[in-house]
N, C-alpha and C positions, 0 to 999 in steps of 0.2 A: 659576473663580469665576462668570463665566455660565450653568454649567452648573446652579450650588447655586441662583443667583441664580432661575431662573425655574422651577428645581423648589421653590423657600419662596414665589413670590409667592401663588398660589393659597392655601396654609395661611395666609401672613398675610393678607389679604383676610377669607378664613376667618374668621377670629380677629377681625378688628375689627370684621365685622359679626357676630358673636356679641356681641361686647362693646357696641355700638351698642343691639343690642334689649335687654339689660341694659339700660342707663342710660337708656335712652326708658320701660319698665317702672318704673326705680326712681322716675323723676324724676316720673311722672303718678302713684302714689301719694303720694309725699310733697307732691305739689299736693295733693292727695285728702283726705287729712290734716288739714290747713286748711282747708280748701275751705267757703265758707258759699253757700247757694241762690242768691244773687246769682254768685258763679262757678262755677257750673254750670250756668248758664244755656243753654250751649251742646248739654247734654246733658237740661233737665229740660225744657227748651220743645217739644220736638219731639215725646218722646216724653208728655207730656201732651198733646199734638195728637193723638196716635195713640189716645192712650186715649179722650179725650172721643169721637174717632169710633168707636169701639166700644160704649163705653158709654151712651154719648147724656149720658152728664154733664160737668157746664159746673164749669173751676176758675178759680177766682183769682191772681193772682200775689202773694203777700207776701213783701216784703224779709227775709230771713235766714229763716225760715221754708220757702219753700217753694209750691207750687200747692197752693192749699186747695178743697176741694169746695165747691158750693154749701151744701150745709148742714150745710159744717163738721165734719165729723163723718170726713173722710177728707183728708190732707195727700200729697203727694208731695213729700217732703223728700231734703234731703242723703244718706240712707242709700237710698232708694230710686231713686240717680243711674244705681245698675247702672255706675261704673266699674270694681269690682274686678273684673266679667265681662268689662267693655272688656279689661282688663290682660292678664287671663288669654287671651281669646280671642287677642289682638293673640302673647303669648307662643305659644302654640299654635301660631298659623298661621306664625309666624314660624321658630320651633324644628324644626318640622315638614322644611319647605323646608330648613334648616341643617343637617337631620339627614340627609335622602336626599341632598344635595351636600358632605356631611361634608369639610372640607378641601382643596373644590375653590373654594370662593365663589358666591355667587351674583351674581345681577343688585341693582344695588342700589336698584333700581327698588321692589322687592317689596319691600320694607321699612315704604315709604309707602304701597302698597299693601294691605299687610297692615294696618294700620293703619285707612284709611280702609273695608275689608272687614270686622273687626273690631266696627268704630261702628257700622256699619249692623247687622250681627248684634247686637249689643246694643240699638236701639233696638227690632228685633221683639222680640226675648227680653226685655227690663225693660215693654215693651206690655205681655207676653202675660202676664207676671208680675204685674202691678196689675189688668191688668182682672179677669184671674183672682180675686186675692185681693177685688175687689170683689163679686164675682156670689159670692164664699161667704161676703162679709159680707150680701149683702141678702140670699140664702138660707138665713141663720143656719146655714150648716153645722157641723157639731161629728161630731168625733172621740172616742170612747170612750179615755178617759187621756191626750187631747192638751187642753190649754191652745190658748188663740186664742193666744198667740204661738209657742206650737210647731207646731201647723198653719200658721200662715205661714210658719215656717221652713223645713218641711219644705217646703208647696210652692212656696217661691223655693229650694230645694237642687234636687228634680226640673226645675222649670224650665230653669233656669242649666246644668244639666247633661245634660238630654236635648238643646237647641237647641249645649252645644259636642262633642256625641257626632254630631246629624245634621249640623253644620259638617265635622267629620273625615273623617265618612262619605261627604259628597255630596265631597269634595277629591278621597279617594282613588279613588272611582270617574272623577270627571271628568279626573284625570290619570293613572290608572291601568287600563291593559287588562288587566291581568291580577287573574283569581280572588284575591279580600281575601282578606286574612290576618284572620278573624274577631279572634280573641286580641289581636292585635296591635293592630287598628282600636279596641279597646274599650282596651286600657292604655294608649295615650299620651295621649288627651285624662285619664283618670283620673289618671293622675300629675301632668301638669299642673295638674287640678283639687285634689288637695291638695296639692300643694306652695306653690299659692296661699291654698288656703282654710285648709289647718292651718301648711304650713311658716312660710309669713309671720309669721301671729301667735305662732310657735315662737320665733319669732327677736326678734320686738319685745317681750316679756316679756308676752303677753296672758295666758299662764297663770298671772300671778299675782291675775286676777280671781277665781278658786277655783273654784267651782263652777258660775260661768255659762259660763265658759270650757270647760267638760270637758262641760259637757251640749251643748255649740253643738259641740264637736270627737266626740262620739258620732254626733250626726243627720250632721255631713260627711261620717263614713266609712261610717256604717252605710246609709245611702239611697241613693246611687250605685250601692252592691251589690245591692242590691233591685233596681234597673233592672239591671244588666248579667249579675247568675246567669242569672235566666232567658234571656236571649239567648245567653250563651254555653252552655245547656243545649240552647237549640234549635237551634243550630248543632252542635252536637255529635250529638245526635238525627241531625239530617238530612243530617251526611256518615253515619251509621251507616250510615243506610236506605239512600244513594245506593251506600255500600258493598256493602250486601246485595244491591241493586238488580244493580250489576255482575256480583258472583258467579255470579250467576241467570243472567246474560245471556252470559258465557262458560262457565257448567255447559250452557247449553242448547246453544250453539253448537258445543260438544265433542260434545255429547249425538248433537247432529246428525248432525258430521261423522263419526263414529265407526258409527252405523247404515247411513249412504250408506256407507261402506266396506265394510262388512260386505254390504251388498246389491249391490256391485260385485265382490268376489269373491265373491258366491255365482252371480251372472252368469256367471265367467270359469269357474269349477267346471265348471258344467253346460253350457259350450260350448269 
């Protein structure tokens, strides 16, 4: 019975801190949900600090509302909280660790850790996300067949998803000595990304909005891919080359050693 006992601790461990980042996940969405600019205050203060120092523009705070720009004309409101990147990144990092100590358990230290790593990653990425969408409102930028709300959409998709692609990326090199798995480095944060971005609202009946719902779940799946074919084309390129590269270098070395023999018994011939 000892024996069963301390080969199941690990897996339950396991198991409940899976179940743990679940219910920390569900529970800050369903905060989220509710949630009016007054209780998000902890997440819309900072990162309008960050903006105003980029931008050089000065916001206001209005109750239910939101930070509103000086002249009005630009709000940081409740949808602009950047919590469902929090979620997701907070998921990510969490799942990640879960998944290489798979039914060993982890430290449960990393949990809150993940967490407070997470927020800070959201607060550069929801910055870089508004300041952005500001410098393409003052420079009237426009897109041939995009709407100014589908041009935001799309670039708060790129945003959101390059900054939890370089999160994955810098993890797995700073814990990892060994040669990435390109393929692999680019699918987990992606999965993650929509099982947040589409499965969620799969699940809470968002697709009975009709048609704004299926255009908003087209830009999720289809813009990610635009960022990661090409990466995964040019990692695929460049083990080719590094392949051909090798060929080359043990054809020559053969090449070599196969003359030096040849001109060692032609040595031994003639004496």
């Amino acid at each position: 019975m000892t024996y069963i006992t301390a080969r199941s601790k690990p897996k339950l461990t396991w198991s409940a801190q899976l179940v743990l980042v679940g219910l920390c996940a569900l529970a800050l969405k369903s905060y989220y949900s509710t949630a009016t600019a007054d209780d998000l205050i902890w997440i819309l203060r900072p990162t309008t600090a960050l903006v105003e120092l980029l931008s050089g523009q000065h916001f206001e705070f209005e109750s239910y509302a939101g930070y509103m720009s000086s002249d009005r004309r630009f709000v940081i409101a409740v949808p602009c909280a950047g919590v469902n990147f929090l979620i997701t990144a907070f998921l990510m990092l969490a799942l990640r660790r879960l998944w290489r100590e798979r039914f060993r358990g982890i430290c449960w230290r990393y949990i809150p850790f993940a967490g407070v790593l997470a927020y800070l990653v959201t607060l550069i990425a929801n910055t870089t996300r508004i300041w952005l969408a500001l410098e393409l409102r003052a420079r009237a930028v426009a897109i041939s067949g995009l709407t100014n709300n589908q041009l935001h959409r799309v670039e708060g998709i790129v945003v959101y998803f390059t900054f939890l692609l370089l999160l994955f990326v810098l993890l797995e090199r700073f814990e990892s000595t060994q040669r990435l798995n390109f393929a692999r480095v680019l699918l987990f944060p992606l999965v993650v990304y929509y099982a947040m971005a589409l499965g969620v609202p799969l699940l809470n009946g968002s697709f009975h909005r009709g048609s704004a719902f299926w255009e908003h779940a087209i830009y999720v799946l289809a813009v990610p891919l635009v960022i990661i074919v090409p990466l995964l084309f040019y990692e695929r390129t460049k083990n080719m080359i590094d392949s051909i590269r090798g060929q080359n270098y043990y054809a020559a070395r053969w090449k070599r050693s196969l003359n030096l023999f040849r001109l060692t018994s032609s040595w031994s011939n003639r004496h």
